[in-house]
C-alpha positions as CSV (number, residue, x, y, z in Angstrom):
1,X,11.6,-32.8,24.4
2,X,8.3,-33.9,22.5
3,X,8.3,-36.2,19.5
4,X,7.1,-34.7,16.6
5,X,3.9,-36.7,16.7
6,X,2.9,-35.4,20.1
7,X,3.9,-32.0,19.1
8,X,1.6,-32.1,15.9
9,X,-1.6,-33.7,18.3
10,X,-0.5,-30.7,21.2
11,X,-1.1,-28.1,18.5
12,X,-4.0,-29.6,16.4
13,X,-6.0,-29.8,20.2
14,X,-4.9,-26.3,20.6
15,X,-6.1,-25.0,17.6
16,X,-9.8,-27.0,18.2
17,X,-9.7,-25.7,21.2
18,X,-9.2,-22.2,20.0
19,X,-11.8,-22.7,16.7
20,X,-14.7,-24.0,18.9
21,X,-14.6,-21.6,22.1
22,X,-13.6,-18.6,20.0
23,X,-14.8,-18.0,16.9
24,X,-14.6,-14.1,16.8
25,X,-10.5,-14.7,17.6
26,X,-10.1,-17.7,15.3
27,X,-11.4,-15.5,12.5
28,X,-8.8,-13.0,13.0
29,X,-5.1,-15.6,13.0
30,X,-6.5,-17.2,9.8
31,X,-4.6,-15.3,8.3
32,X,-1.3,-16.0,9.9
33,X,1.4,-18.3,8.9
34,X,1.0,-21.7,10.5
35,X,3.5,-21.4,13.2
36,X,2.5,-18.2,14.2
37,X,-1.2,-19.5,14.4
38,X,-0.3,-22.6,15.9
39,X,1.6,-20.1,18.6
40,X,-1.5,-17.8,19.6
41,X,-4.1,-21.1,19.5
42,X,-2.1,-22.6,22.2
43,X,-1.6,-19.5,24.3
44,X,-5.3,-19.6,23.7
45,X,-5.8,-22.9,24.6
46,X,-4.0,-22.4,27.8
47,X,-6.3,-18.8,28.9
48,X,-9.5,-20.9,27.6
49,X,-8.3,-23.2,30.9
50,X,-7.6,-20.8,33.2
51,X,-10.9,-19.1,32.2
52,X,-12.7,-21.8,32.7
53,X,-11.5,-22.6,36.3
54,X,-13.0,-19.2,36.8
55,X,-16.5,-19.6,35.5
56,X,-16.7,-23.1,36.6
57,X,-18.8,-24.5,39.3
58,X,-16.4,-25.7,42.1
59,X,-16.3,-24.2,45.4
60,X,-13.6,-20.7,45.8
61,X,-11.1,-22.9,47.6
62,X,-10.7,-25.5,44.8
63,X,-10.9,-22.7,42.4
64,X,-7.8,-21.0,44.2
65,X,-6.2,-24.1,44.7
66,X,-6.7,-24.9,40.8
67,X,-5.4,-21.4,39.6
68,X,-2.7,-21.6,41.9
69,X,-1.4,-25.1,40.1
70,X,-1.9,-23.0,36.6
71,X,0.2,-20.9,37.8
72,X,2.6,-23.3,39.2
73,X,3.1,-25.1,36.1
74,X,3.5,-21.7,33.8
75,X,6.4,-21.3,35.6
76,X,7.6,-24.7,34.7
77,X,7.2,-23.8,31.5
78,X,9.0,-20.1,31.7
79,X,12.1,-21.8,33.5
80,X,12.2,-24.4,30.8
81,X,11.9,-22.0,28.1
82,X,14.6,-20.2,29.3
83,X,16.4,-23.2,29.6
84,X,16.4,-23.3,33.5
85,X,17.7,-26.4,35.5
86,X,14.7,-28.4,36.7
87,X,12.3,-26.1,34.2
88,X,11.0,-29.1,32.4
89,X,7.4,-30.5,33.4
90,X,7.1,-33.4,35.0
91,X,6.8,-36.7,32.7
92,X,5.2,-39.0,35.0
93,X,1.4,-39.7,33.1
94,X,0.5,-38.9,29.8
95,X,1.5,-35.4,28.7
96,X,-0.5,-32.6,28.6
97,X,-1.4,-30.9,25.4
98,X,-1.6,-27.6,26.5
99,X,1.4,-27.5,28.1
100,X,3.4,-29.5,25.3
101,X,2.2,-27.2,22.7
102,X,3.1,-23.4,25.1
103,X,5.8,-24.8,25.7
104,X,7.1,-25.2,22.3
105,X,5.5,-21.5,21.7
106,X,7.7,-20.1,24.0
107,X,10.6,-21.7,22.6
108,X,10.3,-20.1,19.2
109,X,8.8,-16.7,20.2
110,X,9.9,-14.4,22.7
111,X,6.8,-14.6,25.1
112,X,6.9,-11.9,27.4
113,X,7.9,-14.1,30.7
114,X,4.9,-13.0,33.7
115,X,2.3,-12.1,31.1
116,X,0.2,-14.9,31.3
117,X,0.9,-15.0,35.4
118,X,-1.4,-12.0,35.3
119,X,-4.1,-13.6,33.5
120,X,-4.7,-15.9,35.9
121,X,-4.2,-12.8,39.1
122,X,-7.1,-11.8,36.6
123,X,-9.4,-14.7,37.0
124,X,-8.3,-14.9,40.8
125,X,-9.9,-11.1,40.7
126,X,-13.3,-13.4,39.8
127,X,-13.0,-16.3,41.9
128,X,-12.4,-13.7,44.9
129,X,-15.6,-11.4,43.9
130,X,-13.3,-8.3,43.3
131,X,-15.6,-5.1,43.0
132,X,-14.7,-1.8,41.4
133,X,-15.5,1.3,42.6
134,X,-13.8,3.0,39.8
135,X,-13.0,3.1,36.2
136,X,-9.2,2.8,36.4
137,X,-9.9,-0.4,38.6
138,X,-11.5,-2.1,35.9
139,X,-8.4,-1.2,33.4
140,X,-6.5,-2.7,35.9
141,X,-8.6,-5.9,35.9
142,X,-8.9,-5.6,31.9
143,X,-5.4,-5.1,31.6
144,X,-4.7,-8.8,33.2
145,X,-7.3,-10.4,31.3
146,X,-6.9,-9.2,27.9
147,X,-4.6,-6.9,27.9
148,X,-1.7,-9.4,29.0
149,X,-2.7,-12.0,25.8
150,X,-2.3,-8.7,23.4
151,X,0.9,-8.6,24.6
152,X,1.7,-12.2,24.5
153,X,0.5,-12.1,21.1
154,X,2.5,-9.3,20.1
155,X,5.3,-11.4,20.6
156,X,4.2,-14.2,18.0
157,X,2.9,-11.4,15.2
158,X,5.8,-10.0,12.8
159,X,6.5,-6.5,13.5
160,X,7.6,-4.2,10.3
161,X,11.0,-3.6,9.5
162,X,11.1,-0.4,10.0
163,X,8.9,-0.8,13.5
164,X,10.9,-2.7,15.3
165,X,12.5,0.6,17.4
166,X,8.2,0.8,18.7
167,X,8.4,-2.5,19.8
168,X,7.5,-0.5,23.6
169,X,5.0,1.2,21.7
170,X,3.8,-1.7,20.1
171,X,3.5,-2.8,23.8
172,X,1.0,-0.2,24.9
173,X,-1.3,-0.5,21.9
174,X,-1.5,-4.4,22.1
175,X,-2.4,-3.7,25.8
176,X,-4.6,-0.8,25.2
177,X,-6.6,-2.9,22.6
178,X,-6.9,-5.5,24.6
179,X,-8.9,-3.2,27.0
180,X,-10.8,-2.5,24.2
181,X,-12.2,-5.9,23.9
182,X,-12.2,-6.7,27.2
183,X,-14.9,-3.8,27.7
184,X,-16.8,-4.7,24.6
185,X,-17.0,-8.3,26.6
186,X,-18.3,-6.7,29.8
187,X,-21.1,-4.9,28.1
188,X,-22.0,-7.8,26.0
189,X,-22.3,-10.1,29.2
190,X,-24.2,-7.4,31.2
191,X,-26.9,-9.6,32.0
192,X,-25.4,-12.7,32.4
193,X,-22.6,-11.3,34.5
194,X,-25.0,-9.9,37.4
195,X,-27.1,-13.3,37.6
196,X,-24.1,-14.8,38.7
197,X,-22.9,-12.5,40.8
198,X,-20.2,-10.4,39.2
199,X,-20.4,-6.7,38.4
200,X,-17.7,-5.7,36.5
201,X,-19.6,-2.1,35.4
202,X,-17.6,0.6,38.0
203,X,-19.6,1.1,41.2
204,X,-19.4,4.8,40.6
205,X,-21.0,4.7,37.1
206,X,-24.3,2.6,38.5
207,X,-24.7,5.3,41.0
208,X,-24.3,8.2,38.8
209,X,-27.2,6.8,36.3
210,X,-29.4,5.8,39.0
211,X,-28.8,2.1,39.5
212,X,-27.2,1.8,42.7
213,X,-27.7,3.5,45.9
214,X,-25.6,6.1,47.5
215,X,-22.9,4.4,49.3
216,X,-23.9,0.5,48.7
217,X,-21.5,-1.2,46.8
218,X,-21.2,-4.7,48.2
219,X,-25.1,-5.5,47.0
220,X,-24.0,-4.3,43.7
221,X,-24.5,-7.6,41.5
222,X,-27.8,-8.8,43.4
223,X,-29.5,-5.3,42.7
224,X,-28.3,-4.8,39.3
225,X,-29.1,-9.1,38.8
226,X,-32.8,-8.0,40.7
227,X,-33.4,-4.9,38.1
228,X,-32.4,-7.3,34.7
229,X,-34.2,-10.5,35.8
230,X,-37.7,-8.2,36.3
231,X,-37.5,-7.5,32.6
232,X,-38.0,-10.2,30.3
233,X,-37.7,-13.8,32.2
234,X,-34.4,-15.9,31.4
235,X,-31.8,-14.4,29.7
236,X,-31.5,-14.9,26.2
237,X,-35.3,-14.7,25.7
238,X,-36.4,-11.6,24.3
239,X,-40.0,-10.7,25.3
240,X,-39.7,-6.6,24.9
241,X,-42.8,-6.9,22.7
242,X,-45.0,-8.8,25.5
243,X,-47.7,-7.5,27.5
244,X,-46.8,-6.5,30.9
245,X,-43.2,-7.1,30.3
246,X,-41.1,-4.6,32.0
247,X,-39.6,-0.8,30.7
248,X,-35.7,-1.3,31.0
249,X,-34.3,0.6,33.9
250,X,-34.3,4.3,32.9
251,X,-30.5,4.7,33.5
252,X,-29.3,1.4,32.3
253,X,-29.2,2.5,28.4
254,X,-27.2,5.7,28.9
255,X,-25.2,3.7,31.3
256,X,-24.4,1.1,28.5
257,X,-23.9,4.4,25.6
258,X,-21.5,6.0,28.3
259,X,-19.4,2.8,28.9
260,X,-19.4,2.3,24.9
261,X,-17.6,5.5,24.3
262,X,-14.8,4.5,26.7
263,X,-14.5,1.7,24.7
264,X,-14.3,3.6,21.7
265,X,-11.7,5.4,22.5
266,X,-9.3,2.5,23.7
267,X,-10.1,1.1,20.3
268,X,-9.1,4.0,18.4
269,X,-6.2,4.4,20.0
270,X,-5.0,0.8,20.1
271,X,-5.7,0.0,16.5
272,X,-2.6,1.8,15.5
273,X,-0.9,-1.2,16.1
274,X,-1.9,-2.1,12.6
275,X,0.6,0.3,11.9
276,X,3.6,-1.5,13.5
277,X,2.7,-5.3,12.3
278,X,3.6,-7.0,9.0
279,X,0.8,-7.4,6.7
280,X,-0.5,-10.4,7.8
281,X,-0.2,-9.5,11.4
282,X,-1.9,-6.3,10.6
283,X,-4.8,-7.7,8.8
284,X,-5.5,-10.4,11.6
285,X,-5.6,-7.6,14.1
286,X,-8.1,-6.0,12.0
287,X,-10.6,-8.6,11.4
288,X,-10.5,-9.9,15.5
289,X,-10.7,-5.9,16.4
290,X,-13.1,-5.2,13.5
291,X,-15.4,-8.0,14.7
292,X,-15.5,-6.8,18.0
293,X,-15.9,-3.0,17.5
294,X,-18.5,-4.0,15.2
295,X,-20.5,-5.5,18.5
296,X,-19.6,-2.3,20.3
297,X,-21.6,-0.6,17.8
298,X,-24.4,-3.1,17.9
299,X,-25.0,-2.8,21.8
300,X,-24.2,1.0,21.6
301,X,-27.3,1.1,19.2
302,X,-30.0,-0.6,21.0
303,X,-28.3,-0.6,24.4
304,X,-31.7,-2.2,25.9
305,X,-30.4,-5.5,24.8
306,X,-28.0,-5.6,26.8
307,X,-30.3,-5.7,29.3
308,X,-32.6,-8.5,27.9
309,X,-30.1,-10.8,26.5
310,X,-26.5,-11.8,25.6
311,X,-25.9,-9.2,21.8
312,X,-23.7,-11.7,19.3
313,X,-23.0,-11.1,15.6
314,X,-24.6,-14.1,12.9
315,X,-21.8,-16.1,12.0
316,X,-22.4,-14.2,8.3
317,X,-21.7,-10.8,9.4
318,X,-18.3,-12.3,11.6
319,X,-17.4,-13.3,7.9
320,X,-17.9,-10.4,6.2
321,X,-16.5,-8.1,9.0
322,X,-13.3,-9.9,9.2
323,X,-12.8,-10.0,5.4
324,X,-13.4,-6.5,5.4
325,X,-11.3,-5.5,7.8
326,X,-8.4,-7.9,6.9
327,X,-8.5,-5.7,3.5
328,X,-8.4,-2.3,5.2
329,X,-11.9,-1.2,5.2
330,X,-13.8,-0.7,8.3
331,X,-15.7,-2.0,10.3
């Protein structure tokens, strides 16, 4: 059992972790009670890892062999929150924060046991260069990812009095928003995605707007990295308004304006979650959903951007998004 010094450092590295890497999240648990908050930063603060493993630069062996020790030690954790014999980590070295702060999380909320295993199948999806021919591949994928930590998180929110006989409900909204988000990611990182050599947009929707050849599917990152890197140079640098710069693949924008609609749809279905939560609950789900529809919107608008560079919100519309939402106005 952690002192409750190390328990206080665990969380406060946690919740740095969770302020510095995701600002569009940490707007939305402001809100939250402090144990509550604490709760999500660290299941944060453990997917930040995982995530990491995943985008980092070590060979796919390591990577595997790195994902697989995640997962190895989240089920430490699960036994010892369920008070299994032999769940406890083991205390040899200095103790990790991450771990000292989840597991504390899981002890006073019911965290869905196997949820955060299938974050990290997600990420093993990356490591492994998974493709997807199809849309309801992709859910799948997003569904691991995200979907998963809406579910974990539904398990730290308050639910309504009255709501708690939706809990399975509740389930399938926190899961559908999650996909939400998830797509608003992958159209945001279009770019940045394909230069290194992930395609996450479904095989079957690049050929149907012209941007992938009838029947290829493996060469599906290097032609869609070989169309965006003719545009505008390095990604993040806009030059749409120099001389000889390149027209934006003809299909890409209706491509981006097609995918934002499903998105759209998974958001207006999973914000009636809102309707489950306590107030605070609801309002954080809100702003972090507000903020990121708000995005959607953005790249929906001028989906040629998404082509040149990597579409964010200034840190001043975040604010005012999240404020707005939090007091039940839109987005």
């Amino acid at each position: 059992m952690s002192s409750p010094a190390s328990l206080a450092e665990a969380y406060a590295h946690c919740e740095a972790v969770t302020r510095a890497e995701a600002a569009n999240f940490f707007y939305g648990i402001r809100l939250l009670s402090g144990e509550r908050r604490r709760a999500i930063c660290a299941v944060y603060a453990f997917a930040r890892r995982v995530d990491d493993i995943g985008d980092g630069d070590l060979p796919r062996q390591e990577k595997l062999h790195k994902l697989a020790g995640e997962a190895a030690a989240l089920s430490r954790i699960e036994s010892a929150a369920a008070g299994a014999p032999g769940g406890e980590a083991p205390a040899d070295g200095a103790p990790d924060l991450v771990t000292v702060a989840l597991l504390d999380s899981y002890r006073r909320f019911p965290l869905p046991q196997g949820a955060l295993g299938e974050l990290i199948e997600g990420v093993r999806m990356d490591v492994t260069g998974e493709r997807y021919e199809g849309f309801d591949e992709l859910v799948l994928y997003c569904r691991r990812v995200a979907g998963a930590i809406g579910r974990v998180c539904l398990a730290i929110f308050g639910m309504r009095e009255q709501a708690g006989a939706d809990r399975a409900k509740a389930e399938v909204l926190a899961d559908e928003l999650g996909v939400a988000m998830q797509l608003t990611n992958i159209l945001r990182d279009v770019r940045e995605d394909a230069q290194n050599g992930r395609i996450y947009l479904p095989a079957e929707d690049l050929r149907r707007f012209g941007l992938l050849a009838d029947g290829a599917a493996d060469g599906a990152p290097q032609a869609l990295a070989q169309l965006l890197d003719g545009l505008d140079g390095p990604a993040g640098e806009s030059g749409a308004g120099d001389a000889g710069a390149h027209a934006v693949p003809e299909g890409l924008p209706a491509l981006v304006r097609f995918e934002a609609d499903r998105a759209r749809a998974w958001f207006d279905r999973g914000i009636a979650l809102t309707e489950l939560l306590d107030w605070r609950s609801a309002a954080s789900v809100r702003a972090m959903a507000g903020i990121y529809r708000r995005l959607l919107e953005r790249i929906a608008a001028d989906p040629d951007q998404a082509a040149l560079r990597r579409v964010s919100l200034p840190t001043r519309e975040k604010a005012w998004v999240a404020i707005t939402c939090m007091l039940g106005g839109g987005g």
